[in-house]
N, C-alpha and C positions, 0 to 999 in steps of 0.2 A: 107290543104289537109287531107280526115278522112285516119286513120290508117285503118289497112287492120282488127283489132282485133273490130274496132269501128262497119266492115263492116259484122260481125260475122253472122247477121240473116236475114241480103236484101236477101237472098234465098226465104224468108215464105211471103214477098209483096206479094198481090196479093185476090182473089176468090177463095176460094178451096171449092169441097165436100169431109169430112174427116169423118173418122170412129173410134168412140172411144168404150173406154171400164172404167168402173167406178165399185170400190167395192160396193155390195149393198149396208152394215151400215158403214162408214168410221168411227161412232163411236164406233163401237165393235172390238178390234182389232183383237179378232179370224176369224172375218168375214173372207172368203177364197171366197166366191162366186162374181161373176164379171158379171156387168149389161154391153151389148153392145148397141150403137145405132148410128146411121145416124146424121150427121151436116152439117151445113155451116158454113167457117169461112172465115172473111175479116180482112187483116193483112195490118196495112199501114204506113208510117214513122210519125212521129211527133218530134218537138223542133229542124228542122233543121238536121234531121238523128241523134241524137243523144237517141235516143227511138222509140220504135214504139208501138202501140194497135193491136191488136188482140182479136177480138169479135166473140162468137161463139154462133151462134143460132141452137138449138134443138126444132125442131117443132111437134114431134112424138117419145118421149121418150116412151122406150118399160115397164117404171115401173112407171111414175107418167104423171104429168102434164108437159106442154112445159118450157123451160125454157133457159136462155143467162147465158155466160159467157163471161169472159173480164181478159185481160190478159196485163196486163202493165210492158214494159221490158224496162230499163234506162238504160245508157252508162255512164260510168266514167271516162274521158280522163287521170283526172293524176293517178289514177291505172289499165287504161287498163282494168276495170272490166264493166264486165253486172250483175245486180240486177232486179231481178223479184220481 
């Protein structure tokens, strides 16, 4: 039976439209200015509930080109830990 710690992210399963925000130059670290834009993301289990994917498509970014992102989160049963 998974630990209730293992069950930490079955909340984010699922189709969402989500709303993010990103600094403009992540390589400047004065940068203070914050790009917003529109997404989709589809978040689902894999390896048995012990991880899940999370894939996020941007189709009308407000500063460049369209582009995805991907988001892999692992469970660790004998420390009880999630790693992103």
């Amino acid at each position: 039976m998974p630990s209730f710690q293992s069950r930490a992210f079955d909340f984010v399963y699922g189709h969402w439209k989500v709303h993010n925000r990103k600094l403009k130059n992540v390589a400047d670290p004065m940068c203070d200015e914050w790009v917003e834009f529109d997404a989709t993301s589809e978040v689902f289990p894999i390896l048995e509930g012990i991880g899940h994917v999370d894939r996020m498509y941007v189709p009308t970014p407000s500063d460049g080109d369209p582009f995805e992102g991907f988001t892999l989160r692992l469970y660790e049963p004998s420390t009880e830990t999630w790693r992103i």
